[in-house]
C-alpha positions as CSV (number, residue, x, y, z in Angstrom):
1,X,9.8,21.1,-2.5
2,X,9.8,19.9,-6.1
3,X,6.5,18.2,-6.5
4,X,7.5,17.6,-9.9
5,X,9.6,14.6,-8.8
6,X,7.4,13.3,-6.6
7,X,4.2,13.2,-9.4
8,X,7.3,11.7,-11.9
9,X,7.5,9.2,-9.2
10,X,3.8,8.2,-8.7
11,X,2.8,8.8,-12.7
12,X,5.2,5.9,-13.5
13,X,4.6,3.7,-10.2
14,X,0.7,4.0,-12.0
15,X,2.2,3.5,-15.6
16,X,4.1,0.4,-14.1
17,X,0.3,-1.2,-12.4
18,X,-1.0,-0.5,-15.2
19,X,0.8,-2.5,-17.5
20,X,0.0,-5.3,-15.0
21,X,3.0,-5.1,-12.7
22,X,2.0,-5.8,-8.6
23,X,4.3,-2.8,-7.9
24,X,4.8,-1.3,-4.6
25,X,7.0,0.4,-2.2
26,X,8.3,0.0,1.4
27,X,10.5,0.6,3.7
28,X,11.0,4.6,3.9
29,X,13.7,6.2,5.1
30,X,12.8,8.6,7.3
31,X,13.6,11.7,5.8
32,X,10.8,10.9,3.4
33,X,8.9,12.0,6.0
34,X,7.5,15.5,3.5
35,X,6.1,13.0,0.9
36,X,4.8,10.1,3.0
37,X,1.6,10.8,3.1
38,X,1.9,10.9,-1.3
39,X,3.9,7.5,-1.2
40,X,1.7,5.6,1.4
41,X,-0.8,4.8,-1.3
42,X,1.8,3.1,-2.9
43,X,2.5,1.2,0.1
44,X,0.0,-1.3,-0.3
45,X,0.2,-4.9,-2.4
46,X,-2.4,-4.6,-5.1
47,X,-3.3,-8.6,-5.4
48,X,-6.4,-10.0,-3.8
49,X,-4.4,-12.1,-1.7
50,X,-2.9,-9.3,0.3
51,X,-6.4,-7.7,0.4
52,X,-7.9,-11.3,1.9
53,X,-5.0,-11.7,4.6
54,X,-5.3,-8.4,6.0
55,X,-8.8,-8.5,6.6
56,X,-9.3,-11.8,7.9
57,X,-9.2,-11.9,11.8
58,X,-7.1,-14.9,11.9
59,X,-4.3,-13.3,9.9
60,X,-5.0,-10.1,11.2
61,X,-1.9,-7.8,11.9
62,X,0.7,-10.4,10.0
63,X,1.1,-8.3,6.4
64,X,1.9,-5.4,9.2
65,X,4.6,-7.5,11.2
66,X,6.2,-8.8,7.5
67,X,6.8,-5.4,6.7
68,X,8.5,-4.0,9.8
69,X,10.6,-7.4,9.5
70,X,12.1,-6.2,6.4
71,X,12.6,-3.0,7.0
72,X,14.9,-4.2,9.9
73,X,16.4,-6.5,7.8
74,X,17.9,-3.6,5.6
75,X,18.6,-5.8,2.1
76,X,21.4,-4.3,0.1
77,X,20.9,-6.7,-3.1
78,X,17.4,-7.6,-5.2
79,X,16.3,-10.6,-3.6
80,X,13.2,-13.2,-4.8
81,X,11.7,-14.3,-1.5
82,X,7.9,-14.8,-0.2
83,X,6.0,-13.4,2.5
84,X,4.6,-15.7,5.7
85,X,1.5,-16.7,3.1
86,X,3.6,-17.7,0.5
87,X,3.1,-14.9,-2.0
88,X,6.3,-14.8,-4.0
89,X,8.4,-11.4,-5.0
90,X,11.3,-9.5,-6.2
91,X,12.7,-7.0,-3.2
92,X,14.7,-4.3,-5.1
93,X,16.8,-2.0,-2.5
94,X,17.3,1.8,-3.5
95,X,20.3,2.3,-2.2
96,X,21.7,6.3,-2.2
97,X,25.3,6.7,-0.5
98,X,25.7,2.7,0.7
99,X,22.1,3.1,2.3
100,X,18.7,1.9,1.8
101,X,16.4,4.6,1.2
102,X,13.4,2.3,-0.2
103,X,12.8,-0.8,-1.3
104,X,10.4,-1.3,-5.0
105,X,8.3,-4.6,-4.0
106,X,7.0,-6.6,-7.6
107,X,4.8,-8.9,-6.0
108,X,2.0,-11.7,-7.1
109,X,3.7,-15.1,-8.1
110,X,3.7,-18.6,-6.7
111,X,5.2,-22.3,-7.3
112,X,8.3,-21.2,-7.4
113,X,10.1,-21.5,-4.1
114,X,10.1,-24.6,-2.1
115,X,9.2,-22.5,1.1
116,X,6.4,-20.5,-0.4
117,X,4.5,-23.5,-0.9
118,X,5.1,-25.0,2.5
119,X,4.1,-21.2,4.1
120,X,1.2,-21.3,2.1
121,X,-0.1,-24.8,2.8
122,X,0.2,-23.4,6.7
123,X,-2.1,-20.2,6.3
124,X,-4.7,-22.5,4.0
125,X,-5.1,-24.4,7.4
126,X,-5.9,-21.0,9.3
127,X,-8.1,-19.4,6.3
128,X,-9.3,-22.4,4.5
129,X,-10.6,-22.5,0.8
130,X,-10.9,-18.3,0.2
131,X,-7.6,-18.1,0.6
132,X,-6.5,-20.9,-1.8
133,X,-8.8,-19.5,-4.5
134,X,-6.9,-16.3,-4.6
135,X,-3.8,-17.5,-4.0
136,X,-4.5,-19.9,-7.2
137,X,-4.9,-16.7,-9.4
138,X,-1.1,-15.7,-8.4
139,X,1.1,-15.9,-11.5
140,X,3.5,-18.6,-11.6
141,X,5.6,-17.1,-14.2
142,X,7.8,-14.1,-12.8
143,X,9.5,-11.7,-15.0
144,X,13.0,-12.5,-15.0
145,X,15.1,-10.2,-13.1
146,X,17.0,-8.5,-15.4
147,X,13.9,-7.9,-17.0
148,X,12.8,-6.3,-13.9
149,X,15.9,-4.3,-13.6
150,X,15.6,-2.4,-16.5
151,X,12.1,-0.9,-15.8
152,X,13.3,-0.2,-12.0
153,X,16.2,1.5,-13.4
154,X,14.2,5.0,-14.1
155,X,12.2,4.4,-10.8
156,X,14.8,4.3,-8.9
157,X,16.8,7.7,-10.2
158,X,13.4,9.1,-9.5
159,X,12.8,8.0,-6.0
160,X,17.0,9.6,-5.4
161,X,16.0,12.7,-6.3
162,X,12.9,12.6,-4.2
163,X,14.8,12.1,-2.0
164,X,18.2,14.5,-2.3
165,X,14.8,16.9,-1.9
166,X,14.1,15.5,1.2
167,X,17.6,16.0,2.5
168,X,17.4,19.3,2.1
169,X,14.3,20.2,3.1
170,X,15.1,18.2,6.4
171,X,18.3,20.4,6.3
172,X,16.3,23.7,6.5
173,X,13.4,22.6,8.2
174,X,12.0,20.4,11.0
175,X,8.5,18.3,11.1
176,X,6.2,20.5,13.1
177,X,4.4,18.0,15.9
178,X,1.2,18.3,13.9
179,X,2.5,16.7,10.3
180,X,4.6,14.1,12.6
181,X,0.9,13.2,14.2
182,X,-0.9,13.5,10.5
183,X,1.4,11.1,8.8
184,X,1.2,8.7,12.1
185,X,-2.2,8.9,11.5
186,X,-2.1,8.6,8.0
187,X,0.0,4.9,7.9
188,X,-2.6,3.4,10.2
189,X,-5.3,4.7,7.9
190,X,-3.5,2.8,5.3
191,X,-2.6,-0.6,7.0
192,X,-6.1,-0.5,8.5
193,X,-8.4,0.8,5.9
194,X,-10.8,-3.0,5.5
195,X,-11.3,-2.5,9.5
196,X,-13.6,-0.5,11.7
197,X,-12.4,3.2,12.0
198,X,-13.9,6.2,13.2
199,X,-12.1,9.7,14.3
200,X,-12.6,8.4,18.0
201,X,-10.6,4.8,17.4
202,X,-7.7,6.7,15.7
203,X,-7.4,9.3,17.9
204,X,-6.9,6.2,21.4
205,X,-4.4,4.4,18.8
206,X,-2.0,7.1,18.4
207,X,-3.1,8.4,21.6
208,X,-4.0,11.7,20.7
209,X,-7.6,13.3,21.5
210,X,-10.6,13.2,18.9
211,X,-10.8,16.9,19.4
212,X,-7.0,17.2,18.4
213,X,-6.6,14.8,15.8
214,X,-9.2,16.6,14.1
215,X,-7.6,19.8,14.6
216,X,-4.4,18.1,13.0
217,X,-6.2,17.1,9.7
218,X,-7.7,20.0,9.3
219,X,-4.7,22.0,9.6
220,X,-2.4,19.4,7.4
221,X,-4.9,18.8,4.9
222,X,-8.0,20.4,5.2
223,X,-10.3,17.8,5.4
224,X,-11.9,15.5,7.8
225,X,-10.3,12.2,9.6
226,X,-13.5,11.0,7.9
227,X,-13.0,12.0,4.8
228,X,-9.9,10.8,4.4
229,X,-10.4,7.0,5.6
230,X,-13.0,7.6,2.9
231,X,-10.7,8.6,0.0
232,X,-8.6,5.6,0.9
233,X,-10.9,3.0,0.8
234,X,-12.0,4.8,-2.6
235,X,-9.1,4.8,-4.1
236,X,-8.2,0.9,-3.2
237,X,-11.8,0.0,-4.2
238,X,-11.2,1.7,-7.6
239,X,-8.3,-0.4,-8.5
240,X,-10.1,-3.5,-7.1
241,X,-12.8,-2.9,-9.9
242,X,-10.3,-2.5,-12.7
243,X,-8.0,-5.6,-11.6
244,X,-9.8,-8.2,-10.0
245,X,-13.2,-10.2,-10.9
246,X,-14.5,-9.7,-6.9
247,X,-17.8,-8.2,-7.2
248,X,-19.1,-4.8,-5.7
249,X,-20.1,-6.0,-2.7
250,X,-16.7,-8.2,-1.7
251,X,-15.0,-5.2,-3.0
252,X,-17.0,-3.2,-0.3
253,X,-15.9,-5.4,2.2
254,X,-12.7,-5.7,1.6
255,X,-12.3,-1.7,1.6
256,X,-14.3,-1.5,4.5
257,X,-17.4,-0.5,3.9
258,X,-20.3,-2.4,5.9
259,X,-22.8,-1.4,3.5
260,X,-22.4,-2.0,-0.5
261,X,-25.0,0.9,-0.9
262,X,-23.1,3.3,0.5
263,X,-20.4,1.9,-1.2
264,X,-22.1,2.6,-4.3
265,X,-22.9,5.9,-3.8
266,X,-19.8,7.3,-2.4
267,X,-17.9,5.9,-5.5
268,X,-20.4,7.4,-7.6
269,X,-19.7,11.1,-5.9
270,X,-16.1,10.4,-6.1
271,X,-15.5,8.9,-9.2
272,X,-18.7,10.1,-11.3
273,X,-20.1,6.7,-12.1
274,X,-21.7,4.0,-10.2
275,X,-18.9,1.1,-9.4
276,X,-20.5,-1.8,-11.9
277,X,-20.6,1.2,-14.7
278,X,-17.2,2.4,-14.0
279,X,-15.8,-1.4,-13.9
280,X,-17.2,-1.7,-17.3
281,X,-16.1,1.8,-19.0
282,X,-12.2,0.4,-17.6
């Protein structure tokens, strides 16, 4: 496997978030399937509007279902569309031999589409005045999208040699049953992360025993279920604290951490400094 690619891939996705870009990916192929676990991270919508949505119970699942709708949908040309909240975005296809291997998501605008406002005005009534607050800080101006194009441009020769990698690995290799059940477990890690979850709740959601799915991380990447949930809350509550004014404790929250000390400290033994201190060295 030439990792190389794949840290070209998510060195640039970071360059492109950190020059303020709501970059993300979606829609996988499946014979992406040796990197997923690397890309999921990179999955996720970075503005506090997604974060809001996905942990409130009355919108709960919805971010999930919009996602699996357009990765049926299979788009073959850049589109500028919203999500059901109204969140406006550019959809770029990668497409490799007349398919779509991925799609590059540049998201975080508003006011621009007639729809967008009507879908939002519908999930205020559900969510009330959170939700409007954040969706509020959106951007109204989106790059234009020839602008766009030309910072894509590199991405996307990136992610086709990712995956012409995949292709032949796939080609000399299939998943063993164990990485198919560690990256299963992995994506509802990710789409779940501001919830409830313990080893015992995975394990009856991919139907698997606690026993084995521990066996399975521990084999694919030697650590605990535990410890992983934990390093993905971490690493989403690390960007919170660089690119959103939500204090510690909503960050907590919306991680999924029920206690802010906790919080607190396991950023601390992850990252080396306390989250208010690190916020501030940023």
């Amino acid at each position: 496997m030439k990792a190389n690619i794949l840290k070209d891939v998510t060195d640039y996705m970071d360059f492109l978030r950190g020059c303020g870009y709501n970059i993300s990916l979606s829609c996988f192929e499946n014979r992406f399937e040796p990197y997923t676990a690397e890309l999921l991270p990179y999955e996720i919508h970075l503005h506090s509007v997604c974060s809001y949505l996905k942990q409130n119970t009355k919108t709960l699942g919805r971010c999930v279902q919009n996602k699996r709708k357009l990765n049926i949908a299979q788009i073959k040309e850049p589109i500028f569309s919203c999500c059901y909240a109204g969140v406006e975005e550019y959809v770029i296809p990668i497409i490799y031999e007349e398919k779509t291997i991925m799609c590059v998501n540049i998201s975080g605008y508003r006011g621009n589409l007639r729809k967008s406002k009507y879908r939002m005005e519908c999930i205020s009534k559900l969510c009330g005045n959170h939700f409007i607050e954040a969706y509020n800080e959106l951007s109204i101006s989106p790059p234009q999208l020839e602008h766009v194009m030309k910072f894509i441009k590199p991405l996307k020769y990136m992610i086709i040699e990712l995956y012409k990698d995949c292709l032949e690995a796939s080609n000399n290799k299939t998943a063993t049953q164990t990485k198919i059940i560690y990256l299963k477990a992995i994506e509802y890690i990710h789409e779940n992360y501001m919830h409830k979850i313990s080893c015992n709740s995975l394990a009856k959601e991919i139907n698997y025993s606690p026993s084995y799915l521990r066996y399975v991380f521990k084999k694919e990447c030697d650590s605990s279920v535990n410890k992983q949930i934990n390093e993905i809350r971490l690493k989403r509550a690390k960007h919170l604290l660089l690119n959103t004014t939500l204090n510690v404790t909503e960050i907590a929250l919306s991680c999924g951490f029920s206690d802010s000390n906790y919080f607190s400290t396991a950023f601390k033994s992850k990252y080396g400094s306390p989250p208010k201190i690190y916020r501030n060295k940023g």
